[in-house]
DSSP file (Angstrom, degrees, kcal/mol; ACC not computed):
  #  RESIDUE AA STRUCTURE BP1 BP2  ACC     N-H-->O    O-->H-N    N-H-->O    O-->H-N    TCO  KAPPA ALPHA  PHI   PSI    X-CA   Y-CA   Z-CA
    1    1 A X              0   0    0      0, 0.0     2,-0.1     0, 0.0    23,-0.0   0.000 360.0 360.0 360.0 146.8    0.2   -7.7  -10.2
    2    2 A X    >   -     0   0    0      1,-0.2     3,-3.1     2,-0.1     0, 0.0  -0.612 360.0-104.7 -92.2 168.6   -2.6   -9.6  -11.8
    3    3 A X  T 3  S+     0   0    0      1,-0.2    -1,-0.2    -2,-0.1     0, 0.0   0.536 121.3  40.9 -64.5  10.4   -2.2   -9.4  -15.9
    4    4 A X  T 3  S+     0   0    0      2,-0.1    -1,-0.2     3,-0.0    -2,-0.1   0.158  77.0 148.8-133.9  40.7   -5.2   -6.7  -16.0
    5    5 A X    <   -     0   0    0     -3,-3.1     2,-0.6     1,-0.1     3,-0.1  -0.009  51.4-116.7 -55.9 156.3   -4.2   -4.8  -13.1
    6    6 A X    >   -     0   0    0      1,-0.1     3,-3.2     0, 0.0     4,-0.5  -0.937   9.0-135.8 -57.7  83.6   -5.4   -0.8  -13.8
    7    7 A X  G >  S+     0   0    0     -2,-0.6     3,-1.8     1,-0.2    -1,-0.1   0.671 106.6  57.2  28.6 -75.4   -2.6    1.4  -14.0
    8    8 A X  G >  S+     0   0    0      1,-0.3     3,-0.8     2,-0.2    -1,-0.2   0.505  98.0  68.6 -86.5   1.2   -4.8    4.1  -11.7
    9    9 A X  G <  S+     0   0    0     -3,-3.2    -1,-0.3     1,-0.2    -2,-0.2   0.620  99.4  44.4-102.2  21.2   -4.9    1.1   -9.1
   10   10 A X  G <  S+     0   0    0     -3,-1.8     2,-0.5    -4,-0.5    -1,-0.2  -0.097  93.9  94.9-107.6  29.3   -1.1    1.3   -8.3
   11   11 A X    <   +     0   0    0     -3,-0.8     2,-0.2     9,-0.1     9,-0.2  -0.948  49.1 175.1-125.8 136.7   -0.9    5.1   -8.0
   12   12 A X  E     -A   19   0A   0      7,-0.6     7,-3.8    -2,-0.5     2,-0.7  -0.671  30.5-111.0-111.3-177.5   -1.1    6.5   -4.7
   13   13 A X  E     +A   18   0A   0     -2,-0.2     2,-0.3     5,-0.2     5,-0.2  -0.956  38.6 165.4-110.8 125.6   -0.7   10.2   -3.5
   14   14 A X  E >   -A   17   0A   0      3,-3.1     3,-0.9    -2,-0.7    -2,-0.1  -0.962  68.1  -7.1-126.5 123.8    2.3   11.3   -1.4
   15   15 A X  T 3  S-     0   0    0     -2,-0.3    -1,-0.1     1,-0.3     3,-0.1   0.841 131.2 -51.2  86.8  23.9    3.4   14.4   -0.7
   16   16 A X  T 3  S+     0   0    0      1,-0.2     2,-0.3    -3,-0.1    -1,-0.3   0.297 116.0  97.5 110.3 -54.7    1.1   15.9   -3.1
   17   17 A X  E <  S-A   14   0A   0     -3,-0.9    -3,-3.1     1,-0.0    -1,-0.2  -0.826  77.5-103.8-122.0 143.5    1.9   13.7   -6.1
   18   18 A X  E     +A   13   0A   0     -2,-0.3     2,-0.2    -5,-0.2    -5,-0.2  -0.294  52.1 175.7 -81.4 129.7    0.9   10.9   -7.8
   19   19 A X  E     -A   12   0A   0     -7,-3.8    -7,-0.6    -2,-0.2     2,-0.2  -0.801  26.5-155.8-126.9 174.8    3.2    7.8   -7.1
   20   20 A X        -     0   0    0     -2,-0.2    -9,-0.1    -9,-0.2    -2,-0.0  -0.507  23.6-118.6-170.6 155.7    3.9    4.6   -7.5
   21   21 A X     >  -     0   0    0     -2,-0.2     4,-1.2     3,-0.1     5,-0.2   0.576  17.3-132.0 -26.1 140.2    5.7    2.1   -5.5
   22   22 A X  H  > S+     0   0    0      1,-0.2     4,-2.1     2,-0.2     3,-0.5   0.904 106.5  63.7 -85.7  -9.6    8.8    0.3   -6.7
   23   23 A X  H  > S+     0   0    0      1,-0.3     4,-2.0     2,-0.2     5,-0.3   0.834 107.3  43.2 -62.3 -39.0    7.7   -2.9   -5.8
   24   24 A X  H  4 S+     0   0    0      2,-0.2    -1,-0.3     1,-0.1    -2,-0.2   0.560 115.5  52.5 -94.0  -4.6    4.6   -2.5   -8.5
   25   25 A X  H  < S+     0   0    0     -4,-1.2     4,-0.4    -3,-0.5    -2,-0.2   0.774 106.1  51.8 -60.3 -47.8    7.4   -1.0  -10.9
   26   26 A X  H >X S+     0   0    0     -4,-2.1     3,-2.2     2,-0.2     4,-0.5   0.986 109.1  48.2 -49.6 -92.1    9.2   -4.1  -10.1
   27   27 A X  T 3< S+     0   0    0     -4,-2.0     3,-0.5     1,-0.3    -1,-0.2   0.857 111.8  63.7 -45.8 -15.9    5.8   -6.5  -11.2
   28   28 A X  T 34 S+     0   0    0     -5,-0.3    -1,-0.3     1,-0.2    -2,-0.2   0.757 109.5  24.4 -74.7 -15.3    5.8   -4.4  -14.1
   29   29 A X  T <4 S-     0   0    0     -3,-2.2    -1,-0.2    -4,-0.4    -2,-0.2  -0.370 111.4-115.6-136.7  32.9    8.5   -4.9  -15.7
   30   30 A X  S  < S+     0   0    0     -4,-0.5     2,-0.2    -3,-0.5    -3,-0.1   0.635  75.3 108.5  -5.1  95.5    8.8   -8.8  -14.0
   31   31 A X  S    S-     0   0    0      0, 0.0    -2,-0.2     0, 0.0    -3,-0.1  -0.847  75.1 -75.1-173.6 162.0   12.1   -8.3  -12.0
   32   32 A X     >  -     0   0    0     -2,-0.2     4,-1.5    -6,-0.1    -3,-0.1   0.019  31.6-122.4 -60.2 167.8   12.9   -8.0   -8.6
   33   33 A X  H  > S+     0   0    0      2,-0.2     4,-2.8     1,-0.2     3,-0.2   0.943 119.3  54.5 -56.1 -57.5   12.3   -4.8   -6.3
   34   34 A X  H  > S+     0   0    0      1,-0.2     4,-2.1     2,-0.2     5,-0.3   0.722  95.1  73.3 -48.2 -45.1   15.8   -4.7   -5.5
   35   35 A X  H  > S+     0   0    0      2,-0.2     4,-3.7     3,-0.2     3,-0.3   0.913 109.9  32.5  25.7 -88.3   16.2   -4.6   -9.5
   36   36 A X  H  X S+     0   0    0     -4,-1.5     4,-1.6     1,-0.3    -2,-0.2   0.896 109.4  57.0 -43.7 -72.5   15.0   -1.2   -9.2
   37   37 A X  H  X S+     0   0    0     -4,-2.8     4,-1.6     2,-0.2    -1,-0.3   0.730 110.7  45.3 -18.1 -48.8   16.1    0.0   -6.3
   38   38 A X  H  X S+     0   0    0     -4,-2.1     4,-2.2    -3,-0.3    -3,-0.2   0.891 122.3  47.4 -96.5 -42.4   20.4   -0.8   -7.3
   39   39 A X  H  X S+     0   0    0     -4,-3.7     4,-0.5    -5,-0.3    -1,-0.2   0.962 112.3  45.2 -52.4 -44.8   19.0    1.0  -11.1
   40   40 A X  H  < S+     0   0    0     -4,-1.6     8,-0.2     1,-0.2    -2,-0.2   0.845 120.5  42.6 -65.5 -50.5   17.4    3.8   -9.1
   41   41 A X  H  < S+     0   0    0     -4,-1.6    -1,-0.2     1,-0.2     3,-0.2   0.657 112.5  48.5 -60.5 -42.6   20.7    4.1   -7.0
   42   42 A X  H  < S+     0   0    0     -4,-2.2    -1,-0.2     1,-0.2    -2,-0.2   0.519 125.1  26.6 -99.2   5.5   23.3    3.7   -9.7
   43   43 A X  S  X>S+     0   0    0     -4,-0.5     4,-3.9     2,-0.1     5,-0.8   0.143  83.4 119.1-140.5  23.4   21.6    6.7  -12.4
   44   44 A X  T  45 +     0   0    0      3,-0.2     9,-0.1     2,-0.2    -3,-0.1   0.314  68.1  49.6 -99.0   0.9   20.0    8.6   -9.9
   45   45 A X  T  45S+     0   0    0      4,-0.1    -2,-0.1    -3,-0.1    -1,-0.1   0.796 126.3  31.5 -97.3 -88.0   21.9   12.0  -10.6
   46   46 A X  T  45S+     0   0    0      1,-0.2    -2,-0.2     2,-0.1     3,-0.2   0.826 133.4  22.1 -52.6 -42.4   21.0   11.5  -14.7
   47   47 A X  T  <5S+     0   0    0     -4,-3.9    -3,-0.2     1,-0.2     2,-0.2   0.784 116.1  50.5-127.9   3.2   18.0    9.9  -14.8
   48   48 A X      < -     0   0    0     -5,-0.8    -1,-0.2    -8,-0.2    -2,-0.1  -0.603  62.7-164.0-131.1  88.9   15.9   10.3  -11.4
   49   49 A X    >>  -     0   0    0     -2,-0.2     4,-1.9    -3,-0.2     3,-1.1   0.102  33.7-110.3 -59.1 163.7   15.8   13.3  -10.7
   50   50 A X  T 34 S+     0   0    0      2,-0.2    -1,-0.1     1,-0.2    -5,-0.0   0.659 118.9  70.4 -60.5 -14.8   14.5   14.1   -6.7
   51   51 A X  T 34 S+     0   0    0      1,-0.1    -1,-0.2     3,-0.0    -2,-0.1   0.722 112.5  21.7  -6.6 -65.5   11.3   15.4   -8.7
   52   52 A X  T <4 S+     0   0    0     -3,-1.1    -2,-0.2   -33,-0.0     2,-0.2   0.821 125.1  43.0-105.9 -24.6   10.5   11.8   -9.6
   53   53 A X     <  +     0   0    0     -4,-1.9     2,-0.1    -9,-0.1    -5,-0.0  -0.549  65.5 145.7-118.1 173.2   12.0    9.6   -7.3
   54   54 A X        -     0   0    0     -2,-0.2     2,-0.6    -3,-0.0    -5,-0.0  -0.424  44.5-101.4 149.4 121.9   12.2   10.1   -3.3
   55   55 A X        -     0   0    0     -2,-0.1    -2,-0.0     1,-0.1    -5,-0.0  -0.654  31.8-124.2 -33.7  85.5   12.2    8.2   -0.5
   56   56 A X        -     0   0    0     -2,-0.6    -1,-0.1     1,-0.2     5,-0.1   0.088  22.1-120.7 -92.5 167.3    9.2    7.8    1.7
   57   57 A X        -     0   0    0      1,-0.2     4,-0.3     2,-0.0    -1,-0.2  -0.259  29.6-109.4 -85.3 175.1    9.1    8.6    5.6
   58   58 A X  S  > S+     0   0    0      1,-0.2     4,-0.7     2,-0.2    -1,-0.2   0.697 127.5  47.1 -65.4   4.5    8.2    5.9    8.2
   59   59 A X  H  > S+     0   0    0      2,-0.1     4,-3.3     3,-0.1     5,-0.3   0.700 108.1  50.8-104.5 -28.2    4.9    8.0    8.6
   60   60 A X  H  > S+     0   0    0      1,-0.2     4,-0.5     2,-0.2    -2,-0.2   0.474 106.6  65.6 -72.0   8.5    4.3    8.3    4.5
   61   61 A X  H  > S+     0   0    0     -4,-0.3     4,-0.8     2,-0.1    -1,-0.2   0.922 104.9  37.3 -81.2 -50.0    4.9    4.6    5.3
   62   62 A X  H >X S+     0   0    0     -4,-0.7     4,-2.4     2,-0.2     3,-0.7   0.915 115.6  48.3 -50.3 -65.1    1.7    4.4    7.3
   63   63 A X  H >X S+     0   0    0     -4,-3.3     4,-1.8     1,-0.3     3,-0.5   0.971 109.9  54.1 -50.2 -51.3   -0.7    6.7    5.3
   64   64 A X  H 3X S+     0   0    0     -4,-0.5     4,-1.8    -5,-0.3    -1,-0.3   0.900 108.0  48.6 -72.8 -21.6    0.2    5.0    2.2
   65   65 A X  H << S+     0   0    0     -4,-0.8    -1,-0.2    -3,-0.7    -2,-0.2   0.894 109.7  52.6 -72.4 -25.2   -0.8    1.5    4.0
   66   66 A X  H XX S+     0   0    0     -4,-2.4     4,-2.3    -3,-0.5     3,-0.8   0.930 110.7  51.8 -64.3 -43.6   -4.3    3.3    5.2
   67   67 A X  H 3X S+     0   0    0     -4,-1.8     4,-3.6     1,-0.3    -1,-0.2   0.841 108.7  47.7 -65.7 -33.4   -4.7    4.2    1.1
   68   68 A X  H 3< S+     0   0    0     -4,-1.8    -1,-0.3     1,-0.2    -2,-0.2   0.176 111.3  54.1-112.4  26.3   -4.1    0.4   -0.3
   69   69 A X  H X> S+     0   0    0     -3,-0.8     4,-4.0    -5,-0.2     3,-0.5   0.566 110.8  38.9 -91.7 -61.0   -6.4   -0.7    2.2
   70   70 A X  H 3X S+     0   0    0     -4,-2.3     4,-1.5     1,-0.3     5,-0.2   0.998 116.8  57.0 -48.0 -62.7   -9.4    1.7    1.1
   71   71 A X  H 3X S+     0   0    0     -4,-3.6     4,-0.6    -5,-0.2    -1,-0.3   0.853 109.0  45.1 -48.7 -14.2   -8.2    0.9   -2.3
   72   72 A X  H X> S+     0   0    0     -3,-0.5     4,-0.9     2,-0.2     3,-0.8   0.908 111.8  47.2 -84.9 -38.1   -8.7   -2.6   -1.5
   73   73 A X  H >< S+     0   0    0     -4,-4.0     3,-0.9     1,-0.2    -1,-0.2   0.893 106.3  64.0 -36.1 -62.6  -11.8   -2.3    0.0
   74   74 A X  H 3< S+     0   0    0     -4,-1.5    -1,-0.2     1,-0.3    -2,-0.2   0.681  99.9  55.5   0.0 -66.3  -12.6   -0.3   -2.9
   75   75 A X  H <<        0   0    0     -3,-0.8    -1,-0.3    -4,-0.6    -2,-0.2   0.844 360.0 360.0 -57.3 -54.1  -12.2   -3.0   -4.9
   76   76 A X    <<        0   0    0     -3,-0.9    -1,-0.3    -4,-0.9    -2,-0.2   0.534 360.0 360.0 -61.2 360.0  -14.4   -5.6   -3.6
């Protein structure tokens, strides 16, 4: 992420709800993806609840790539 990224241009909607990716959780807190992921994995009964956290499908895979393209567009 660059250092004066927006907030509102890492949140997408999935499912309804405002998200946003762990890979841009990851450039937030400068550590790896994976980082997250084995945190997400190993507290994920106490501290992320299914609420907040959640797996996306191979079609929410898609839609969300159609959204960070219009957001990119967006941009320019």
């Amino acid at each position: 992420l660059k250092e004066n990224i927006k907030i509102e241009e890492i949140i997408f909607e999935v499912r309804g709800k405002q998200v946003i990716l762990s890979s841009d959780v990851a450039k937030l807190y400068k550590t790896e993806t994976r980082i997250i992921n084995q945190t997400i994995k190993r507290n994920i009964m106490r501290e992320f609840p299914e609420t907040f956290c959640f797996q996306l499908t191979p079609e929410e895979v898609i839609n969300l790539r159609s959204q960070i393209v219009t957001s990119s567009l967006k941009e320019n």
